[in-house]
N, C-alpha and C positions, 0 to 999 in steps of 0.2 A: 399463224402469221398470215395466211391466205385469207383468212377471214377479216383480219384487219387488212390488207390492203383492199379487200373488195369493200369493206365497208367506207373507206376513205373515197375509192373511187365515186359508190354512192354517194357522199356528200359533194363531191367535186362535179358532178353530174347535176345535183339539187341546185349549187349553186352557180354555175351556169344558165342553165335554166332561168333562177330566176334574176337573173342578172340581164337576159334577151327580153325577159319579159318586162322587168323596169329600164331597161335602155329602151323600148320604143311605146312604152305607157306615158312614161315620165320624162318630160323633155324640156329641163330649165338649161334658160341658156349657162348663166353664170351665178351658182349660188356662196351665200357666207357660210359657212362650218366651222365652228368657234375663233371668229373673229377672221378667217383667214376665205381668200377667194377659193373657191373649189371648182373644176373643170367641171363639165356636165358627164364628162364620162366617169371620172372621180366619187363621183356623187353619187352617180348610179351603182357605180364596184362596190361603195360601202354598205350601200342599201342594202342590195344582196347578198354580201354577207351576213350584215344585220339577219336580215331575213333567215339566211340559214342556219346561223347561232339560233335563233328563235326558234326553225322548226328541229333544228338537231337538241334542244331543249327539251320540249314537248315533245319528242319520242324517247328521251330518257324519265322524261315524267311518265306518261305513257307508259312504258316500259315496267318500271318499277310499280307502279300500281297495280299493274297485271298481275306480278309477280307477290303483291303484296295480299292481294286478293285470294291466291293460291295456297301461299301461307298462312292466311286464317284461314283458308276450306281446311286445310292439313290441320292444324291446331281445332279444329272445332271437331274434327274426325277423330283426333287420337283424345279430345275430351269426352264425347260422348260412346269411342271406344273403354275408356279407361272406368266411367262410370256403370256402364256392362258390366266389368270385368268385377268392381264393388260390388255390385246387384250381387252376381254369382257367389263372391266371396261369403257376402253374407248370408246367402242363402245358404252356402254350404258350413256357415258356421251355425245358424239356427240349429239347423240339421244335429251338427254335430253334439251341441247343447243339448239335444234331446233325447240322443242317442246314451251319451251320458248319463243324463239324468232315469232313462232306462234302465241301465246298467246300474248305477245306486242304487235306485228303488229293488230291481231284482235280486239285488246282492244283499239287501238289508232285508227284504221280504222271508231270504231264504232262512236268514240269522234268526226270525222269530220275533225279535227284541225288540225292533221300532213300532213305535208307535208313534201318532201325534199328540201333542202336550199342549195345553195352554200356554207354555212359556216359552214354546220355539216361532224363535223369530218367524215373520212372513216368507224373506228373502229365501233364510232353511228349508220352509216346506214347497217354496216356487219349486227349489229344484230337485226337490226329491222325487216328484213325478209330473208328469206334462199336465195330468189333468186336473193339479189341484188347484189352478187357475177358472176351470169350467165351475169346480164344485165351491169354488168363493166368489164367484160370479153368480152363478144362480142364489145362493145364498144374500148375492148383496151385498157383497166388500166388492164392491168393484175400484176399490182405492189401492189394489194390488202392486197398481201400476204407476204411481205417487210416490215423490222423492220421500216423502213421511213415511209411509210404507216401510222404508228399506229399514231401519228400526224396530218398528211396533213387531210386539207378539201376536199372536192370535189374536191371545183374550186383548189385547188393549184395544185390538181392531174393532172386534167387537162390541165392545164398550163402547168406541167413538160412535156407532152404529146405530144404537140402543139396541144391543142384541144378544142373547143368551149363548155364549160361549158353547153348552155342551153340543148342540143341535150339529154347528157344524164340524167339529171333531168327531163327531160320528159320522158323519158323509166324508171327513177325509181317511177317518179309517176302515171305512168300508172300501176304500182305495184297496189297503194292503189285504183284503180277503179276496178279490178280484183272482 
């Protein structure tokens, strides 16, 4: 409540003010104000009021922009927080992928059994160990990473290639002697 009366008093003080300052700026004897005679001193009260609606205006304009300004800094904060926060996410889900696919490959290694086939899909052997990404790269599938990709076998990969399927099935199974 204090705060609105002192605020009130500041505009009653704004317009005063400029009210002394257009009563001896502005000195018509007798003016029209829609259609009707207006006293000089009449003239001058409304002035200053005008004036004050105007500047009490422009500090709520003022005002709010300020504030509006604050609220994109906060929204551009908690955006370029929140994409951090993705960054890490992801990072910690690669991780986890990997970790994974660790843990298969070691699990399958132990079994004896797996081997690579010509007829397992790509996407199969991405995740059967981390690095048979590096060993279809050096080879030259680097289409690993192609919506086509998620389909084709080895061998089809190969084929698209021009490339002799057994070559790199031995570089992935020298994975599992590792």
């Amino acid at each position: 409540m204090q705060q609105k009366s002192k605020l009130a008093i500041r505009w009653l003080i704004i317009a005063a003010i400029l009210f002394l300052i257009i009563r001896f700026a502005v000195r018509p004897h007798i003016t029209v104000l829609f259609g009707t005679a207006v006293s000089p001193i009449s003239y001058q009260l409304i002035w200053a009021i005008l004036a004050t609606i105007g500047i009490w205006l422009c500090s709520i304009i003022y005002r709010n922009n300020r504030q509006s300004k604050e609220l994109r800094r906060s929204c551009d904060n908690l955006s370029d927080s929140l994409m951090r926060h993705e960054q890490e996410v992801q990072k910690e889900l690669r991780e986890l992928k990997a970790s994974v696919a660790n843990l298969t490959f070691d699990s399958l290694k132990k079994e004896g059994e797996f081997r690579f086939t010509k007829d397992m899909p790509l996407t199969e052997a991405l995740a059967v160990h981390p690095d048979v990404a590096k060993v279809l790269f050096t080879r030259g599938l680097a289409c690993v990473s192609c919506p086509s990709a998620a389909g084709e076998t080895i061998e089809r990969a190969a084929q698209v290639h021009g490339m002799d399927v057994q070559p790199i099935l031995d570089d992935l199974n020298k994975l599992l002697e590792s």
